[in-house]
ZADO-1210 file (C-alpha; in nm, 4 decimals, padded with zeros to 6 digits):
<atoms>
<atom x="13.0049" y="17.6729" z="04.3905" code="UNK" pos="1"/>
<atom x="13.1297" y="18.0170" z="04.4381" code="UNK" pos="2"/>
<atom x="13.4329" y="17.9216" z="04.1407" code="UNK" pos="3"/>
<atom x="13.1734" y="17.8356" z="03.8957" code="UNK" pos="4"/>
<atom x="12.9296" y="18.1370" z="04.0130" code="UNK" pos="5"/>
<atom x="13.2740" y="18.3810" z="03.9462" code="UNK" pos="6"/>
<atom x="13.3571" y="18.2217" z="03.6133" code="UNK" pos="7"/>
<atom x="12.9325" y="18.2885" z="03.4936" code="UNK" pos="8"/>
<atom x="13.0175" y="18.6357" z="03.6287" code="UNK" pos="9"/>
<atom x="13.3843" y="18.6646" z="03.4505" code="UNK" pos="10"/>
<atom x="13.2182" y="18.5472" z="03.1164" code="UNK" pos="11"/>
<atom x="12.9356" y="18.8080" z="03.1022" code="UNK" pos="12"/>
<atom x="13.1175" y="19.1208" z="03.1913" code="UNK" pos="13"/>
<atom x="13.3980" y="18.9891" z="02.9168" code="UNK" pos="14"/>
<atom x="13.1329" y="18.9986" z="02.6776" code="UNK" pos="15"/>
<atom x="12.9961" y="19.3326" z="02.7571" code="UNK" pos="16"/>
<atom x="13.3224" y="19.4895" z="02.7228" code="UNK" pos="17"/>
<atom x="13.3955" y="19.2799" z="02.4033" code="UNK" pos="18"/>
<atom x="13.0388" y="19.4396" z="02.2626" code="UNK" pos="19"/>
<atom x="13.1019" y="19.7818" z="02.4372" code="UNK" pos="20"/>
<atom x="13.4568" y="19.7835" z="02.3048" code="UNK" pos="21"/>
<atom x="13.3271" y="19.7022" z="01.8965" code="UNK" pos="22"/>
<atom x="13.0549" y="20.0218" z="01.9612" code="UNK" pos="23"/>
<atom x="13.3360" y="20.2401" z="02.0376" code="UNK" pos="24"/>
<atom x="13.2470" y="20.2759" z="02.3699" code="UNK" pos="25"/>
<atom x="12.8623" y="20.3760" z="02.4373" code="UNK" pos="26"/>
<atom x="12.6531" y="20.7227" z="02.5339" code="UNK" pos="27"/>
<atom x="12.4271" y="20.7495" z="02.8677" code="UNK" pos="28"/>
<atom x="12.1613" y="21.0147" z="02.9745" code="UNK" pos="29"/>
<atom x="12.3376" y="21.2622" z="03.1968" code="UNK" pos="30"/>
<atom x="12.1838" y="21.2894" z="03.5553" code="UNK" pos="31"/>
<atom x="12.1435" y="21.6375" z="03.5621" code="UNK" pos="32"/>
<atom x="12.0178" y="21.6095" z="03.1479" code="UNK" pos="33"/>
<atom x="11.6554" y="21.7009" z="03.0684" code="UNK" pos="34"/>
<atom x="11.4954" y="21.4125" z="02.8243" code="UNK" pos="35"/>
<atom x="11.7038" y="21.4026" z="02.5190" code="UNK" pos="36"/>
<atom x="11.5344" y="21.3697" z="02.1219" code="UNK" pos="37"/>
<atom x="11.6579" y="21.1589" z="01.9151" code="UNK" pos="38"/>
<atom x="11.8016" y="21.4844" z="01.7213" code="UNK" pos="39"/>
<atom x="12.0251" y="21.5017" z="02.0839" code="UNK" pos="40"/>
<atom x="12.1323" y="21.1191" z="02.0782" code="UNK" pos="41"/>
<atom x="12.2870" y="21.2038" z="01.7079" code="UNK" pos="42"/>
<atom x="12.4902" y="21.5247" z="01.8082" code="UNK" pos="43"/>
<atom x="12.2949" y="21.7757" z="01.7964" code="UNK" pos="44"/>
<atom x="12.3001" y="21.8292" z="02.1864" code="UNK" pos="45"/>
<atom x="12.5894" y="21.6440" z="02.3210" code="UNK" pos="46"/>
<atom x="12.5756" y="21.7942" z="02.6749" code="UNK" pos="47"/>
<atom x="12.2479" y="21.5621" z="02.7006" code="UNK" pos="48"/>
<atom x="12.5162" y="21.2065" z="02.7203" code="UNK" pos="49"/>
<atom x="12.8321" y="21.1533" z="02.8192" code="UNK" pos="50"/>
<atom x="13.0658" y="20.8846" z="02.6871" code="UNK" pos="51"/>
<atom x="13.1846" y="20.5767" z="02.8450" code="UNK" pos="52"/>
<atom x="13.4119" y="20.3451" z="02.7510" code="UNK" pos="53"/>
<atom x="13.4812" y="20.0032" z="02.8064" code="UNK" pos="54"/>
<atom x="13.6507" y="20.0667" z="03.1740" code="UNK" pos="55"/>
<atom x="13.4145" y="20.3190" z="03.2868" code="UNK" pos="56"/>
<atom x="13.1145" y="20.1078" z="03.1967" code="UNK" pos="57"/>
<atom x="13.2770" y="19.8302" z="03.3561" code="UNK" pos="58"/>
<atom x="13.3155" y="20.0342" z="03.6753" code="UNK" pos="59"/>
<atom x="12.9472" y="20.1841" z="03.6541" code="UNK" pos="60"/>
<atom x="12.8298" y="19.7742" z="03.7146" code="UNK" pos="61"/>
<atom x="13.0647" y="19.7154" z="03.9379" code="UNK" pos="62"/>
<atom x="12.9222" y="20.0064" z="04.1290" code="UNK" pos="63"/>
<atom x="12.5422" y="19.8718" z="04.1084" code="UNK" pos="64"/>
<atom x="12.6571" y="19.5186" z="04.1185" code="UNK" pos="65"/>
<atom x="12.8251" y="19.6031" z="04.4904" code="UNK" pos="66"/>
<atom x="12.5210" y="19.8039" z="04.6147" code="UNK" pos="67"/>
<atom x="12.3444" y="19.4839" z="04.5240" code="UNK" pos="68"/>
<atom x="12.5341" y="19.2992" z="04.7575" code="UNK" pos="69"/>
<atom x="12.5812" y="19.0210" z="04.5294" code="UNK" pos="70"/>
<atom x="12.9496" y="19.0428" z="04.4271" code="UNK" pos="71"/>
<atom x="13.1961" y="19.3298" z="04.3894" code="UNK" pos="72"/>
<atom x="13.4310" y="19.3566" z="04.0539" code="UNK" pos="73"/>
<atom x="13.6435" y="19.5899" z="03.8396" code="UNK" pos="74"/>
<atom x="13.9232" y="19.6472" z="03.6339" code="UNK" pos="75"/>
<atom x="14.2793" y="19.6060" z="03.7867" code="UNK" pos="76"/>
<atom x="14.6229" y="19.6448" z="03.6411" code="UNK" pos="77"/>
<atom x="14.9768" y="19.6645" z="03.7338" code="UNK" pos="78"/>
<atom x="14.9562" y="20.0144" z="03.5460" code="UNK" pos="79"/>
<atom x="14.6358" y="20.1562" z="03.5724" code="UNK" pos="80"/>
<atom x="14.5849" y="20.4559" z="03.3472" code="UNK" pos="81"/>
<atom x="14.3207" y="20.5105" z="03.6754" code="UNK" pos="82"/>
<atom x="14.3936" y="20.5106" z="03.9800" code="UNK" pos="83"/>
<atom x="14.0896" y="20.3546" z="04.1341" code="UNK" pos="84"/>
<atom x="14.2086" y="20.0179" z="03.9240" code="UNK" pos="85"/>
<atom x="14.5409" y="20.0547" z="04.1554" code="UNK" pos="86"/>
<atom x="14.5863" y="19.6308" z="04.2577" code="UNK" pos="87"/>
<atom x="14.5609" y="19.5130" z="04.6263" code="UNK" pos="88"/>
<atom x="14.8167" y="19.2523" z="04.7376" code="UNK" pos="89"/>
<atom x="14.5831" y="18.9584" z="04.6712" code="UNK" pos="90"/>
<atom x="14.5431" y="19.1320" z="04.2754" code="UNK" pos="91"/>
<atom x="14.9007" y="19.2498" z="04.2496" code="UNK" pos="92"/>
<atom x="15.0071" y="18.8849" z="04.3426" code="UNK" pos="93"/>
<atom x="14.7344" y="18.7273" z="04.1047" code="UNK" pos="94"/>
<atom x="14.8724" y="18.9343" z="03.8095" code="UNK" pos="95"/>
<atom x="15.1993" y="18.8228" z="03.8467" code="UNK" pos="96"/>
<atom x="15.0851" y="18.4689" z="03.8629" code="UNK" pos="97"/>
<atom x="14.8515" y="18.5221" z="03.5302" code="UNK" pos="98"/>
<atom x="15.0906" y="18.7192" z="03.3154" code="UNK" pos="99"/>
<atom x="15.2708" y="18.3984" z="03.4025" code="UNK" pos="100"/>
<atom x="15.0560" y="18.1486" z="03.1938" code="UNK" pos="101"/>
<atom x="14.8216" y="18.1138" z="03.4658" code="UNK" pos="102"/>
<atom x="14.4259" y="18.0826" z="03.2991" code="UNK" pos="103"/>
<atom x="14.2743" y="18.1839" z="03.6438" code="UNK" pos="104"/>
<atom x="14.3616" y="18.2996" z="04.0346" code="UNK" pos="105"/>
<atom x="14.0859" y="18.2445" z="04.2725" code="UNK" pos="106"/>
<atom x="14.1274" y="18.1941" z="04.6815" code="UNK" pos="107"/>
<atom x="13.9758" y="18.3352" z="05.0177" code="UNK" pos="108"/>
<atom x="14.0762" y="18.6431" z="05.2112" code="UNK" pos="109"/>
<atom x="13.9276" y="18.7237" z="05.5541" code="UNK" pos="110"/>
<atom x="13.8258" y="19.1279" z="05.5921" code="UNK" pos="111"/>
<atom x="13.6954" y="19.3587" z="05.8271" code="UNK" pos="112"/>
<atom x="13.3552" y="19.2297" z="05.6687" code="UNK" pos="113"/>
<atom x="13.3850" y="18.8695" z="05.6956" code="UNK" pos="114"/>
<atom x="13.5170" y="18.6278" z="05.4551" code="UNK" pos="115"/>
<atom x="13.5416" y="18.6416" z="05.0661" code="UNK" pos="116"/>
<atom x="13.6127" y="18.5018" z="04.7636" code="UNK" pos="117"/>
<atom x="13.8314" y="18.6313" z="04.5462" code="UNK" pos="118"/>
<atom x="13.8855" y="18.5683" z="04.1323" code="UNK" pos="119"/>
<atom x="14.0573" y="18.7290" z="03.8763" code="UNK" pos="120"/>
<atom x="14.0548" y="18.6335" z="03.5112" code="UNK" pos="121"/>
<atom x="14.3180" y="18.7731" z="03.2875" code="UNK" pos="122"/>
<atom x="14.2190" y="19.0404" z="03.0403" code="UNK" pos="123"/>
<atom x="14.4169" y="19.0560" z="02.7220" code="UNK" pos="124"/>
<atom x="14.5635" y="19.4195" z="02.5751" code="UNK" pos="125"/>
<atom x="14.4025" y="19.4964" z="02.2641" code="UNK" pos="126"/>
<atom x="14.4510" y="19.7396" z="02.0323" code="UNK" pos="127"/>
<atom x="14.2040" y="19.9961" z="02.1690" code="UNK" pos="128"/>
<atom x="14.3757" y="19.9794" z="02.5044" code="UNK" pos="129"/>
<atom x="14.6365" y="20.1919" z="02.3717" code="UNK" pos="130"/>
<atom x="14.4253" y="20.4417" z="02.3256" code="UNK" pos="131"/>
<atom x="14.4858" y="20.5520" z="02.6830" code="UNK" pos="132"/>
<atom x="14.7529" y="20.3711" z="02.8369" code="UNK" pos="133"/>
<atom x="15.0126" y="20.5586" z="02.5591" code="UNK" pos="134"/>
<atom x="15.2873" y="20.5656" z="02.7844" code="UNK" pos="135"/>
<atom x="15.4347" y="20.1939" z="02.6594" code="UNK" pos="136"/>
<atom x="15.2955" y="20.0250" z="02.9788" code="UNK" pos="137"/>
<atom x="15.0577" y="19.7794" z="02.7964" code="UNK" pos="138"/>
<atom x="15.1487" y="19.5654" z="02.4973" code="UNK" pos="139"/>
<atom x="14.9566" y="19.4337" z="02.2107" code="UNK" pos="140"/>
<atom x="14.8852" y="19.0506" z="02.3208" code="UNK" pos="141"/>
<atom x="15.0011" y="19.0249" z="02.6418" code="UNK" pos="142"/>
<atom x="14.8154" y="19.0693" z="03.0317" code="UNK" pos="143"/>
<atom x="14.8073" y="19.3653" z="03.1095" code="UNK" pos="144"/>
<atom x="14.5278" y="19.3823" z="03.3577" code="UNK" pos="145"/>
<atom x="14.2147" y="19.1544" z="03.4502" code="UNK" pos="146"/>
<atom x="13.8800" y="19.1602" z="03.6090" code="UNK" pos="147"/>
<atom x="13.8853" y="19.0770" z="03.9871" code="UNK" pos="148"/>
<atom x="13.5859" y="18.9584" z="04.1413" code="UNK" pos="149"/>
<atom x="13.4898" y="18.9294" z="04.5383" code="UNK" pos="150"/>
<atom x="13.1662" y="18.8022" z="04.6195" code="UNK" pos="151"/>
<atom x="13.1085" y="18.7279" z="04.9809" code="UNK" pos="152"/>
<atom x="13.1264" y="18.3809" z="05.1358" code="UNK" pos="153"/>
<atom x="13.0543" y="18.4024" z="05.5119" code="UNK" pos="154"/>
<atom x="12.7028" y="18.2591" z="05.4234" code="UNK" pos="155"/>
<atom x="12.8694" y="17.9714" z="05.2671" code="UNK" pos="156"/>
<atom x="13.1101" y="17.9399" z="05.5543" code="UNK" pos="157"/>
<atom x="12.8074" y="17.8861" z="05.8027" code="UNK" pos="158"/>
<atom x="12.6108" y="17.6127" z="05.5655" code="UNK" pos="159"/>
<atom x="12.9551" y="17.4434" z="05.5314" code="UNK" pos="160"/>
<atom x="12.9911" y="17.4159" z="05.8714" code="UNK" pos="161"/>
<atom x="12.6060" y="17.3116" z="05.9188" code="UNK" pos="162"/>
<atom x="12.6892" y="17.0453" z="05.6692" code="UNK" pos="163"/>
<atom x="12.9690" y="16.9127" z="05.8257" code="UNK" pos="164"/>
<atom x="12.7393" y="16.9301" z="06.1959" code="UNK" pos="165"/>
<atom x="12.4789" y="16.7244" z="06.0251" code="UNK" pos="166"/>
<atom x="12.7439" y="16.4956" z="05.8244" code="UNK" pos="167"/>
<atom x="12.9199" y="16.4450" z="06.1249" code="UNK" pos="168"/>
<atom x="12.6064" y="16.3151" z="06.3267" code="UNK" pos="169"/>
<atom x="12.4802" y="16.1014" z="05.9869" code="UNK" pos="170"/>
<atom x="12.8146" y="15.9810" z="06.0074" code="UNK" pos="171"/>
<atom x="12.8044" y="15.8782" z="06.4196" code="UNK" pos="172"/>
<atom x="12.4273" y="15.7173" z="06.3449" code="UNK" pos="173"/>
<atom x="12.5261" y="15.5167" z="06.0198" code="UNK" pos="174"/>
<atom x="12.8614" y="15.4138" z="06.2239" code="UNK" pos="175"/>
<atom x="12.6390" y="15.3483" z="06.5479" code="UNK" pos="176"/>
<atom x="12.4004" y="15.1584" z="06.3168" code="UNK" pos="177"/>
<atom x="12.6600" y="14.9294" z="06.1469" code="UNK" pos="178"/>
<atom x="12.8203" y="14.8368" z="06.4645" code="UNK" pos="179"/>
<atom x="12.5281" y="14.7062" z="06.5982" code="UNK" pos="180"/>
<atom x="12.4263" y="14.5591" z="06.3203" code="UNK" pos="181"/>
<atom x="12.7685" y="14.3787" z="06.2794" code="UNK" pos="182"/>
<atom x="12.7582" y="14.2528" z="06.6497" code="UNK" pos="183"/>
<atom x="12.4058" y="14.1222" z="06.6083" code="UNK" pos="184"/>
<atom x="12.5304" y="13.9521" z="06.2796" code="UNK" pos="185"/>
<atom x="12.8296" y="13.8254" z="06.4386" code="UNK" pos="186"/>
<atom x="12.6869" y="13.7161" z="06.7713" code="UNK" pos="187"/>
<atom x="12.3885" y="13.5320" z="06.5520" code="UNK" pos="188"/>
<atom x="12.6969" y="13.4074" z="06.2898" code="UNK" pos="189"/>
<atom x="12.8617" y="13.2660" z="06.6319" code="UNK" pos="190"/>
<atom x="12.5258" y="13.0805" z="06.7497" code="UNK" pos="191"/>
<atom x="12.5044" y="12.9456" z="06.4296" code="UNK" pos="192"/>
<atom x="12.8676" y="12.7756" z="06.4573" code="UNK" pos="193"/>
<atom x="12.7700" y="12.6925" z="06.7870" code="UNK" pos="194"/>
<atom x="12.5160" y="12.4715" z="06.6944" code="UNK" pos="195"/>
<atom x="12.6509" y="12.3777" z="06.3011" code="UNK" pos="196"/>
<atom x="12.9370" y="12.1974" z="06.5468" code="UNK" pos="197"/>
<atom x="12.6886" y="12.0727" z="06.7761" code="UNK" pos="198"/>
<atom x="12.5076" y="11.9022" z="06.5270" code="UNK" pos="199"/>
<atom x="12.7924" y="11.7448" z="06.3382" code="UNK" pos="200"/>
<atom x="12.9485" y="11.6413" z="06.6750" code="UNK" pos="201"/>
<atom x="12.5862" y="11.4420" z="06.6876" code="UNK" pos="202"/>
<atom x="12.6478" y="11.3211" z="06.3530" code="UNK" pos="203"/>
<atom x="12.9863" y="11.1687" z="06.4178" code="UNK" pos="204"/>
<atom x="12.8304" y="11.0364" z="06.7545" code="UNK" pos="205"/>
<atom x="12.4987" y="10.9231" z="06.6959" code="UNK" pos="206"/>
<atom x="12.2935" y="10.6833" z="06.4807" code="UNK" pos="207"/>
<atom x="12.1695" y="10.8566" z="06.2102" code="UNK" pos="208"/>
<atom x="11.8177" y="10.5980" z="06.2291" code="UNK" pos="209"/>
<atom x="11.7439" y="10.5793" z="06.5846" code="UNK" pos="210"/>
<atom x="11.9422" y="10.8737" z="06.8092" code="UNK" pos="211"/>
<atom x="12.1543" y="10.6400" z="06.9950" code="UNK" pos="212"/>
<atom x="12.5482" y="10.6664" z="07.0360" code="UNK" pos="213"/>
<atom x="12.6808" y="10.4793" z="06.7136" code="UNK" pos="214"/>
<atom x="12.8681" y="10.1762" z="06.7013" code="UNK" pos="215"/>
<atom x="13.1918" y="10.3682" z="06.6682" code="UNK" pos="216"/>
<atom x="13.1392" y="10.5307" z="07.0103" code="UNK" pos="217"/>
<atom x="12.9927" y="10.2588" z="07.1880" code="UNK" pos="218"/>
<atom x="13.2469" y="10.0461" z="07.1656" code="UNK" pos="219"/>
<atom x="13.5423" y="10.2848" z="07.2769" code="UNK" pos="220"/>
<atom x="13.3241" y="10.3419" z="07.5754" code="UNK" pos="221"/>
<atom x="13.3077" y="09.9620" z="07.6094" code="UNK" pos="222"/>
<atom x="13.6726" y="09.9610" z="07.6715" code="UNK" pos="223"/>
<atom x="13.6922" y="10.2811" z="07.8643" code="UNK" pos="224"/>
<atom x="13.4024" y="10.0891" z="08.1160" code="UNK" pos="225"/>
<atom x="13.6018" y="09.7560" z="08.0977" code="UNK" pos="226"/>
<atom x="13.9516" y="09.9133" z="08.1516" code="UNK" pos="227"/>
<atom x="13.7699" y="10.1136" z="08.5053" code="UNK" pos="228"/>
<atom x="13.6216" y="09.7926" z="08.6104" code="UNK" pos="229"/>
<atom x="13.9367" y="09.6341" z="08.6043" code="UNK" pos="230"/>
<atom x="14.1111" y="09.9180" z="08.7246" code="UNK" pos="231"/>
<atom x="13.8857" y="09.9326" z="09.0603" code="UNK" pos="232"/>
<atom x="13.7854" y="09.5559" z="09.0582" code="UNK" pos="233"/>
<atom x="13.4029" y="09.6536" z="09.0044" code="UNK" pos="234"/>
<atom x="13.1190" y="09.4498" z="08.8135" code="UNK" pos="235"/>
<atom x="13.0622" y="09.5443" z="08.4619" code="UNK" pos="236"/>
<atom x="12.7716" y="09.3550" z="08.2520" code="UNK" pos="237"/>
<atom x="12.6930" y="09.3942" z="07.8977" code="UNK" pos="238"/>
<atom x="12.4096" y="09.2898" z="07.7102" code="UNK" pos="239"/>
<atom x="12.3403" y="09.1670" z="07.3487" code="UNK" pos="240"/>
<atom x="11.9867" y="09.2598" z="07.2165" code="UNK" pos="241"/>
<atom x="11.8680" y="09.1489" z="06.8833" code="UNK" pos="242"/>
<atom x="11.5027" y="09.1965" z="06.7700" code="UNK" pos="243"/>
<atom x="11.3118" y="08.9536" z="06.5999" code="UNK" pos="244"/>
<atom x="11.1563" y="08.8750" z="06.2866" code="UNK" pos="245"/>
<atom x="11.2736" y="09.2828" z="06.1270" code="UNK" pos="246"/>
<atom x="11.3641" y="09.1374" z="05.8183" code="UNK" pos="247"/>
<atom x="11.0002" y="09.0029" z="05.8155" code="UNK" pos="248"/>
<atom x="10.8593" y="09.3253" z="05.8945" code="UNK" pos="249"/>
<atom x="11.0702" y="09.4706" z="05.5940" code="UNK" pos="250"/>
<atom x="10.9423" y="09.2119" z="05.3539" code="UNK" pos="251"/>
<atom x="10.5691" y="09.2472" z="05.4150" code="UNK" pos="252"/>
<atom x="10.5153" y="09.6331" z="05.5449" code="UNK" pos="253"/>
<atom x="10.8421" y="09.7660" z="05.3874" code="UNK" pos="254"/>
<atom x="11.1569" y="09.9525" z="05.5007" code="UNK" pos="255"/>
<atom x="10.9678" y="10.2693" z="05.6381" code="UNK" pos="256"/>
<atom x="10.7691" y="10.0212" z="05.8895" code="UNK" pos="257"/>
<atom x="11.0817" y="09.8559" z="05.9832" code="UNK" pos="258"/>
<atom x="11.2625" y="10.1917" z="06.0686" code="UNK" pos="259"/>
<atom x="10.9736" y="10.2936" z="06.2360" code="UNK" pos="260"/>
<atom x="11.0067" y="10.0106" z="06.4621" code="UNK" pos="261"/>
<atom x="11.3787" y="09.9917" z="06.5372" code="UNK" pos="262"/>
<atom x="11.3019" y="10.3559" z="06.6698" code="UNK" pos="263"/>
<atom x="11.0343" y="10.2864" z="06.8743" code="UNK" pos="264"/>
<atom x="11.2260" y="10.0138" z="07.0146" code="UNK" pos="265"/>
<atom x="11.5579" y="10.2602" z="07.0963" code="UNK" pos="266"/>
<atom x="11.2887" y="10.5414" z="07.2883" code="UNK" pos="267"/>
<atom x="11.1706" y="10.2098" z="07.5188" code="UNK" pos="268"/>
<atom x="11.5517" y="10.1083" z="07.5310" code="UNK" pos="269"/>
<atom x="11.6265" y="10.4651" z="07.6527" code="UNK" pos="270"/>
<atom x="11.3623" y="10.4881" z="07.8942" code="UNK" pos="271"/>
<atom x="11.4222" y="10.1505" z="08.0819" code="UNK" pos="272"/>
<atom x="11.7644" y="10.1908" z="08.1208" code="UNK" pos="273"/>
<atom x="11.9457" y="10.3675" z="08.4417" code="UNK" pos="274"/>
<atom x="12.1127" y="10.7096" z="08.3886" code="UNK" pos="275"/>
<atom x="12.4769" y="10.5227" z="08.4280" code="UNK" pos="276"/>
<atom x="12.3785" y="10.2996" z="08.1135" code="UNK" pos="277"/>
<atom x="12.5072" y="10.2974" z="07.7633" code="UNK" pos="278"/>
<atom x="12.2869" y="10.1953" z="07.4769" code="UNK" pos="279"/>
<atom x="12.4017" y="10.1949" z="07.1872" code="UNK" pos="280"/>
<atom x="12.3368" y="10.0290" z="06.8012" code="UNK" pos="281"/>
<atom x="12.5381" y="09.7634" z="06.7464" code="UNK" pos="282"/>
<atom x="12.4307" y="09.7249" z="06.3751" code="UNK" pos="283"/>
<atom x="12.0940" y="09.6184" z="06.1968" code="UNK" pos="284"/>
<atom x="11.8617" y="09.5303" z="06.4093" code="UNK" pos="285"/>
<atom x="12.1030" y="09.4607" z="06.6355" code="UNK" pos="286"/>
<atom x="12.1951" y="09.6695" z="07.0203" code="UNK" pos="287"/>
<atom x="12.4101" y="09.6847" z="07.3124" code="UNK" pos="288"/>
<atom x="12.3761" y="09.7755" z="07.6542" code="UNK" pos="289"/>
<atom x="12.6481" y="09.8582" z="07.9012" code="UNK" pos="290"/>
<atom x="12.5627" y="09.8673" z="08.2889" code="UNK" pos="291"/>
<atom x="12.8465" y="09.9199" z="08.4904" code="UNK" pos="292"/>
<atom x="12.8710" y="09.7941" z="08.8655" code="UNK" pos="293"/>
<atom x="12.6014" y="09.5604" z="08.7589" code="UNK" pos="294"/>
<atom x="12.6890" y="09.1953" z="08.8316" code="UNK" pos="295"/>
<atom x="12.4843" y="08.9232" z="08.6250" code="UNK" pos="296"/>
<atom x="12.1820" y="08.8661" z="08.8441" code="UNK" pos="297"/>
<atom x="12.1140" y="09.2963" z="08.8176" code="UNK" pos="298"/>
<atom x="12.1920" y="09.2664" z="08.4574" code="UNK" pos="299"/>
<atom x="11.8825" y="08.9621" z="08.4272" code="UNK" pos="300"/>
<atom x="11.6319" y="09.1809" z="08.6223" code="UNK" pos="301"/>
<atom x="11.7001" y="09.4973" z="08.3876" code="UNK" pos="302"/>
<atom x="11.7064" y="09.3065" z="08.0627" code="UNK" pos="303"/>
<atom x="11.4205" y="09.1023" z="08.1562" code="UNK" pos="304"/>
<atom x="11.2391" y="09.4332" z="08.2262" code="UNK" pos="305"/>
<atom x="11.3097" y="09.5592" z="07.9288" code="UNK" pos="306"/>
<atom x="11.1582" y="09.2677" z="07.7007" code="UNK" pos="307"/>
<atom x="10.8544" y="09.2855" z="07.9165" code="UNK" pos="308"/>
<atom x="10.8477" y="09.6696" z="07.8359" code="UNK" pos="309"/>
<atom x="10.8934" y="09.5947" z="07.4636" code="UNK" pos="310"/>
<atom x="10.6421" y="09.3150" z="07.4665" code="UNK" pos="311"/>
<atom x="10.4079" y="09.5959" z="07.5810" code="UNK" pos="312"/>
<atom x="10.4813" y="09.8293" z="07.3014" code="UNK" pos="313"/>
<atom x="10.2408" y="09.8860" z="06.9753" code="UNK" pos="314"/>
<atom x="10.4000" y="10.0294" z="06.6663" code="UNK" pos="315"/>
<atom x="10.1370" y="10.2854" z="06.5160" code="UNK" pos="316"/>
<atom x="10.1597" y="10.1928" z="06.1106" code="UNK" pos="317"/>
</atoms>
């Protein structure tokens, strides 16, 4: 901001002198004059104006522009033909660097009056420059001097630093924000898994049809039960159940009846059994029950019990 607002300035004041410079320099009202006629402005009372050229024009602005307190600038050379255009370190440096090819010099400088901004943009000699600097200093074509700018930047300083205050804390909130929302992604991602394994663990476990363990299952719990009741010379009874006349059901109500029914026989299967029990579907309409430490005669009761129970049972169609 302040490079661009020094190059606006650098490019105005170039073009005043340019204009000043093709007038042949330009003729104020003295302080002390009374009003002049225009018979005065053409000669006829030249201690009415004094002349100014292009330096001492520049320096008049420079002179309003500082009591302004919007940015300070004038004329500087290596050789200055006056001596208030003598260079400061930061300008003697900076001419050094631009007689050097260098198409601008800008950079901060702390002072007794707080920080500024300093830019200098290389003014070329002209022909009319020799008009005073005849002692072989300045050439024809080459950089002789430039205009140096400082325009203050402790206001600057301060919003800088409020921005970075109020980045900063943007910064914390958006981090602060993400995080959380991140966890609360992740911890609802992880439930998610959770139960996406859960429920293919039930699909390689259970029939699909009526929520009992599969066929697959059962039977490698079969032989886990058998191989324990051999192991600790315990009962172990298993039971065969096959329901009747589901192929006639299919035929005359349809598939979707016959479903219906080989799941409303599994929830009576389920809640007849014991909590040690294993039901599961054998295929078709067909099931199995395990009961360990059940000899035959406890196996009867709880089979009978459960055709009574299914005798019982309506199938809503």
């Amino acid at each position: 901001l302040l490079l661009e607002e020094a190059r606006a300035f650098s490019k105005e004041i170039t073009l005043l002198q340019t204009w000043v410079r093709k007038q042949g320099g330009i003729y104020i009202r003295r302080s002390n004059g009374r009003d002049a006629t225009s018979d005065e402005v053409s000669g006829e009372s030249e201690k009415a104006f004094r002349h100014l050229n292009t330096s001492e024009v520049t320096r008049e602005l420079s002179a309003l522009s500082q009591q302004s307190g919007i940015v300070r600038f004038n004329g500087t050379s290596l050789f200055p033909f006056n001596p208030l255009n003598q260079p400061d370190a930061f300008e003697r440096q900076a001419l050094d660097r631009l007689r050097n090819g260098e198409q601008e010099v800008f950079g901060y400088e702390e002072t007794e009056a707080g920080l500024v901004f300093r830019y200098l943009s290389p003014l070329e000699t002209k022909k009319g420059c020799l008009k005073c600097h005849t002692d072989g200093s300045f050439q024809i074509g080459r950089i002789d001097s430039a205009l140096s700018f400082t325009i203050p930047a402790d206001g600057i300083r301060q919003d800088k630093r409020l921005n970075q205050v109020w980045m900063a804390i943007s910064a914390a909130v958006i981090i602060g924000f993400a995080s959380l929302s991140v966890y609360w992604l992740g911890q609802r991602f992880g439930r998610y898994l959770d139960d996406a394994d859960e429920r293919l663990e039930k699909m390689a476990c259970q029939d699909y049809l009526t929520g009992l363990i599969n066929r697959m299952v059962g039977l490698d719990l079969l032989k886990s039960e058998i191989n324990r009741a051999e192991r600790n010379g315990r009962d172990l009874s298993v039971a065969i159940i096959d329901i009747d006349h589901v192929k006639k059901i299919n035929d005359r109500m349809g598939h979707l009846v016959g479903d219906k029914a080989l799941r409303s026989f599994s929830e009576t299967l389920q809640q007849s059994v014991r909590s040690s029990d294993i039901a599961f579907r054998y295929g078709g309409e067909e099931f199995a029950l395990i009961m360990p430490e059940t000899g035959i005669k406890g196996a009867t009761r709880l089979t009978e019990r459960l055709r009574s129970e299914i005798e019982k049972r309506r199938v809503e169609t």
